[in-house]
N, C-alpha and C positions, 0 to 999 in steps of 0.2 A: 447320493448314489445308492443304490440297491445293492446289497452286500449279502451273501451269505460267506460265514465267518467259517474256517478250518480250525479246530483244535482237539487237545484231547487232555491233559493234565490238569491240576490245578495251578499252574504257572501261567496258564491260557488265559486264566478266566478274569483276570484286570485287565487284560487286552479287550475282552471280549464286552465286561464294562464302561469299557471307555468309549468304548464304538458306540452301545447302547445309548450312554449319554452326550453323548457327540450334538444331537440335535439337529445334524445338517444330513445322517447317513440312516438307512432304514436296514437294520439287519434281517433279511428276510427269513433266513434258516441257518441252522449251522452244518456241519458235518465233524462229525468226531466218529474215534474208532468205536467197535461192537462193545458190549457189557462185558467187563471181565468180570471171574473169580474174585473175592477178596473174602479175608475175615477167616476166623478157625470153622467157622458154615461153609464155609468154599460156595457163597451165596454168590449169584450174579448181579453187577450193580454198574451202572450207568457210571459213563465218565464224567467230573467234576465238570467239563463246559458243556455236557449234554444236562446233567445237573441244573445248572447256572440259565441254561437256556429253557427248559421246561418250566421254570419260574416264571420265566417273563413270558410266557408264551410261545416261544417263537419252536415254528419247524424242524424236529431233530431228524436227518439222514445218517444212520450207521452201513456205509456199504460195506461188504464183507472185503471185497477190493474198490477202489476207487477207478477203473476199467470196466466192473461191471455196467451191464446195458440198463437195468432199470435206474441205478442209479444215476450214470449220464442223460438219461429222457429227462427224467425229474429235474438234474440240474437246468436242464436244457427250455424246459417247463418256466423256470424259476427264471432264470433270462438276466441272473445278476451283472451287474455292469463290473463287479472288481470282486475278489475272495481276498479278503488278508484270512493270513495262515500262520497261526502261533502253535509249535509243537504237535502236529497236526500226526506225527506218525509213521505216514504212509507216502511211499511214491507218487506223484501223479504223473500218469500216464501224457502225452501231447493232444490226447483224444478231450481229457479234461482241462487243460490246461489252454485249449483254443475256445474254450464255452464261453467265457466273460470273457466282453470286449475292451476291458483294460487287464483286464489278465489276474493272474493269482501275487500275492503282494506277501512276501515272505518275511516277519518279525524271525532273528534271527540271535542270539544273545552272545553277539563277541563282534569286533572291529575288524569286518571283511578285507582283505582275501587271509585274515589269521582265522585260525581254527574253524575252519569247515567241517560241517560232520554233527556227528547226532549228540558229542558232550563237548560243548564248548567250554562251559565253564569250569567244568572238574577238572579241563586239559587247562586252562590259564591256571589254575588255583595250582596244581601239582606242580607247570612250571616256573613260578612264581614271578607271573606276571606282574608288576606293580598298577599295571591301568588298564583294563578291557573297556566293554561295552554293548553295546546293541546296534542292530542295522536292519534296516530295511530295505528288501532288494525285490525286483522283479522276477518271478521261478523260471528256471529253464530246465531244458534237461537234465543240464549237467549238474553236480555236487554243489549248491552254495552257490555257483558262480555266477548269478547274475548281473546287470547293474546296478549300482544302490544310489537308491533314492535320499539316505538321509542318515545318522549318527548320530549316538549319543553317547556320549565315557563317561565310565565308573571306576575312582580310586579301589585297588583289592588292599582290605585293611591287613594287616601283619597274622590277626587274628581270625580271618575267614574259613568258614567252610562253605561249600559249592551252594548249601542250601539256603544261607546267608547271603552269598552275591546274588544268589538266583531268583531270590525274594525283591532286595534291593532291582535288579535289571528289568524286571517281572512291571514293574508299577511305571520308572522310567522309561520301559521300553514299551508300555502302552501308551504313553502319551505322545512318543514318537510314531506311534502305528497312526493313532489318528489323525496328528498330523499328518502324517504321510496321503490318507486318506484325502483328508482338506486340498493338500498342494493337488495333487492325482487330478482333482474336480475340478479344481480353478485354473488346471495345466500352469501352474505356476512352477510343477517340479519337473526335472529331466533325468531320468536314473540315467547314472553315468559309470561306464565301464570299470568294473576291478583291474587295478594294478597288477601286472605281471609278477611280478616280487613279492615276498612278505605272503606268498602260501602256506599255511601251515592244516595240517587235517587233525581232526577230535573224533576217531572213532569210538563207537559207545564202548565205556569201561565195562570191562569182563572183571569176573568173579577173581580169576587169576592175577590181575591187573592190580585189581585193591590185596593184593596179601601184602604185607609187610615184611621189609627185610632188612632186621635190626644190624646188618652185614653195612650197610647204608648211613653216611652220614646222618647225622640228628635232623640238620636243617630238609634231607630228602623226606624222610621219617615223617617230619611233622607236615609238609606239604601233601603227601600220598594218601594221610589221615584226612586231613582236612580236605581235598581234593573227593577223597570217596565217602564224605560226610552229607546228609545222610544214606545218597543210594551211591553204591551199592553198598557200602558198610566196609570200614579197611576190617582186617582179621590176621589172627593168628593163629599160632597149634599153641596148648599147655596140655602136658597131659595126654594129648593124643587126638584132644580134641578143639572143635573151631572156640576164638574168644573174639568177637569182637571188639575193635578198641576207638573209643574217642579221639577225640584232637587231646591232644601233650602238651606239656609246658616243656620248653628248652630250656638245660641246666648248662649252660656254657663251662662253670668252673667245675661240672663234675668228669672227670675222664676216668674214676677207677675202677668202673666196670666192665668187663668184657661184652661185645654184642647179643643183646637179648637174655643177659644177665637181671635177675632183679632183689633189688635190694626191699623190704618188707620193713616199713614201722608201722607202730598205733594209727598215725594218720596217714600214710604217703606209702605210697608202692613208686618206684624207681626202676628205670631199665636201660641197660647199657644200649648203645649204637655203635658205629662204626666209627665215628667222631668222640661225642661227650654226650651224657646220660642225659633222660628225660621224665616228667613225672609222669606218670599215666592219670587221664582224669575219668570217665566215664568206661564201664569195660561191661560185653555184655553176653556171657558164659550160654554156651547154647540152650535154647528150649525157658532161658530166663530173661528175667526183663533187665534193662538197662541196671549200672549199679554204679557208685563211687567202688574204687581200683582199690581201696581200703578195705572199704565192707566186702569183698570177693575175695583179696586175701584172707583176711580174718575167716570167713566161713570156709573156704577150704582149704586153711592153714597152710596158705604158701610158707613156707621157710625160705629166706635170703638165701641167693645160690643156684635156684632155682631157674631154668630158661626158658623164655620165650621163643617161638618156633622151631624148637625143634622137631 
C-alpha cells in the first residue's frame, strides 16, 4: 500500500521504521507538526520523524492545521491508500480523514477502551497498572474510540517510569502497526468495535498534576514520580523554590517521619509520606542539571528537619 505516515516525537520514529522496512508498503510522505523551539538558542528544529524521514528521503508536510487547504490538495495529490498515525499531535479534521481510502490507522499505547487521551502511559504508571499495552484502531471522530484492529500487552515492572514503558511499547507497538498494515492489505483484518465498559481517559498531565504530595501514601508518591518521569518532571517547593524529584526507593519499615520531613546522611537523603518514608534518588534544583539527592543536600547544607513542599 501507499502510506503517508502521521507522527511527530521520537516515540513515532520505530513505528515509522518498521514501515520503511516492511518491504511490502511504500511510505510516500509523512506529516508531522511545524518546527518547534528547542535548546538554550530557542533555535527552531524539525521533529524527530520529520528528522527520521528526511534521511530516507521521503516527503515532509508540516501543516500549520491539518484542515488547511493546501495541505489537503497535496494529501489529496498523494492519493495514499492508508496513513498509520503514531503520536501525530493534532486533530484530524473528517475532511482529512475521508482522503485515504482505507482511512487513518491510529498506533495508540494502552489496551483500548482503557485510557484514551493524549498520556496513556503516565495515567497506567500512576495508577498502577500491572499490564497495559498498545492498539491499533481505525480514527474517528471521536476520542480513541475507534475499532481495533489488533493488541499487544506489556507487563509494567515494579520499577517503571512512563519513559521506560514508552520505549518498551514504542518498538512493540511498531511491529504491531505494520502488522496491522499487512492484515489491512490482505483484508485478512476486521477492526472490531470497542467494548462499552472498561473506559477509562488520560488527559495530557499538567504541570500541577506532577507536584508531589508527601501528604500521600509512599506507594501514591512513588507511582506520581515515576508516572511523570521524564515529561513533565514530578517536583516540589524547598526553600521556596521548584526541585524536581526522581523515582524513590520505598522504605516500608521507616514510618518516623512526618510528611515531607527529610532526614540528611553522608549518602542518603530520606523523606517522610503520608504512609512510611522513602529515599530520594535523583533530584534536580532549578536552573541545574540532574543530581544524586546527597550531592544537593551536601551543597546546600539541608539539615534533617527540614520539609519538603512547603
Amino acid at each position: 500500500m501507499r502510506l503517508v505516515f502521521a507522527g511527530t516525537p521520537e516515540v513515532a520514529v520505530p513505528a515509522l521504521d518498521a514501515l520503511l522496512a516492511s518491504g511490502r508498503h511504500e511510505v510516500v510522505a509523512v506529516v508531522t507538526r511545524m518546527d518547534a523551539t528547542a535548546g538554550r538558542g530557542r533555535k527552531l528544529v524539525a521533529s524527530p520523524v520529520a528528522q527520521r524521514a528526511e534521511e530516507a528521503g521521503i516527503e515532509v508536510l508540516k501543516p500549520a492545521r491539518p484542515r488547511d487547504e493546501d495541505f489537503l490538495a497535496r494529501l489529496r495529490e498523494i492519493a495514499p491508500d492508508c496513513c498509520p498515525v503514531v503520536a501525530y499531535g493534532a486533530l484530524l479534521p473528517r475532511v482529512a480523514l475521508d482522503v485515504p481510502a482505507r482511512g487513518w490507522v491510529n498506533l495508540h499505547f494502552s489496551l483500548l477502551p482503557a485510557w484514551r487521551g493524549a498520556a496513556p502511559v503516565q495515567h497506567a504508571v500512576m495508577a498502577g497498572d500491572e499490564v497495559t499495552g498498545a492498539a491499533t484502531f481505525l480514527i474517528e471522530e471521536g476520542l480513541d474510540s475507534g475499532p481495533v484492529y489488533g493488541v499487544v500487552t506489556e507487563d509494567v515492572r515494579p520499577r517503571d517510569t512512563s519513559g521506560d514503558l514508552l520505549t518498551r511499547l514504542s518498538h512493540s507497538g511498531a511491529k504491531l502497526l505494520a502488522a496491522t498494515m499487512d492484515g489491512i492489505e490482505d483484508g485478512a483484518l476486521v477492526a472490531r468495535p470497542q467494548p462499552a465498559e472498561g473506559v477509562s481517559l488520560a488527559p495530557k498531565i499538567t504541570v500541577d498534576d506532577a507536584r508531589v504530595d508527601w501528604n500521600a501514601p509512599a506507594l501514591r508518591v512513588d507511582r506520581v514520580i515515576r508516572g511523570c518521569t521524564p515529561a513533565p518532571g514530578a517536583w516540589t517547593l524547598f526553600g521556596g523554590e521548584r526541585l524536581k524529584v526522581g523515582p524513590v526507593t520505598l522504605l516500608p519499615d521507616r514510618t518516623d517521619l512526618a510528611p515531607g520531613e527529610l532526614e540528611v546522611t553522608k549518602r542518603a537523603v530520606y523523606a517522610g509520606t503520608g504512609s512510611h518514608a522513602v529515599e530520594l534518588g535523583e533530584v534536580r534544583p532549578q536552573g541545574k542539571k540532574p543530581m544524586p539527592a546527597a550531592d544537593w543536600a551536601r551543597g546546600v547544607r539541608v539539615p534533617s528537619g527540614e520539609r519538603l513542599g512547603a
